[in-house]
N, C-alpha and C positions, 0 to 999 in steps of 0.2 A: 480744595479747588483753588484757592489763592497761590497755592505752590506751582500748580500745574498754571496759571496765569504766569508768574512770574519765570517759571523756565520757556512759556511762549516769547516772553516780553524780550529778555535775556537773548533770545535766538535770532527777534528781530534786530535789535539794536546792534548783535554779531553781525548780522547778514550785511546788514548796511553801511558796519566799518568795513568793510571788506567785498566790495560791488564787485570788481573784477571775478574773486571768487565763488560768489552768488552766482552772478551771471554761467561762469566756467560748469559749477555745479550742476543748475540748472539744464544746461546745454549738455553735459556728463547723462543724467539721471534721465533723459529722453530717449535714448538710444537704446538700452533695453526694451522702453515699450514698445517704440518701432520693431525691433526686433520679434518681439513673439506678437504684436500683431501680423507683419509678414507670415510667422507660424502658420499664425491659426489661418490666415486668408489661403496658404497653401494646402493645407489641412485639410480646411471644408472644399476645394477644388472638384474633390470627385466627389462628394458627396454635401447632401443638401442640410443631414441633421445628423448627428452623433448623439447616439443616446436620446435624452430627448429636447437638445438645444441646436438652436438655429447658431449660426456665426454673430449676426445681430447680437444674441444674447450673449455670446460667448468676450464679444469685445465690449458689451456693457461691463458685463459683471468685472471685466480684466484692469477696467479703466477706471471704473466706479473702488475697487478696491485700491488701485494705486492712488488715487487721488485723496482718497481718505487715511492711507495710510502716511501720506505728505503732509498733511493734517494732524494726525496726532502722534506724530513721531517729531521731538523737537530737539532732537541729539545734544541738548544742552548739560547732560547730565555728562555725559564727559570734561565737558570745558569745567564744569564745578567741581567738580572729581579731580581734576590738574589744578584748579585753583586753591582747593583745602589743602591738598596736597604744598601746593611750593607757597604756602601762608599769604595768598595773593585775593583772600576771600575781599575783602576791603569796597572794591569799588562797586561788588552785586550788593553791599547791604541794602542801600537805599528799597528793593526789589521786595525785602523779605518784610 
């Protein structure tokens, strides 16, 4: 659990040297979800239930999964992967 804190910790302190990029990402990683919600709102158009979910549920569950996968997806395990890599471990120790 302390590793899984420290690659959080690592990803905030990335995010925040680099706002512009945060921000950009951010603004990036939205446009799919608009996307397949448009989908699904064309979807359920002619009809009221698929199987046996309403649209309601269909954009809960869509949203509910994207927001949790934003959550515990902390892509930091690359940045450390490039930094073992080019011997640049140094400045995460304090983390570990």
């Amino acid at each position: 659990m302390k590793k899984f804190i420290a690659y959080v910790r690592i990803g905030i302190v990335d995010g925040l040297e680099y706002r512009f990029q945060l921000t950009y990402w951010l603004y990036l990683n939205m446009i799919p979800i608009f996307l397949v919600l448009y989908l699904w709102l064309n979807v359920y158009q002619e009809k009221k239930l698929i199987g046996p979910y309403t649209l309601e549920m269909m954009m809960t569950y869509y949203i509910l999964t994207k927001w949790i996968n934003r959550f515990a997806t902390t892509y930091s395990e690359t940045r450390i992967a490039k930094d073992i890599k080019d011997g640049q471990l140094s400045p995460f120790s304090m983390f570990f």
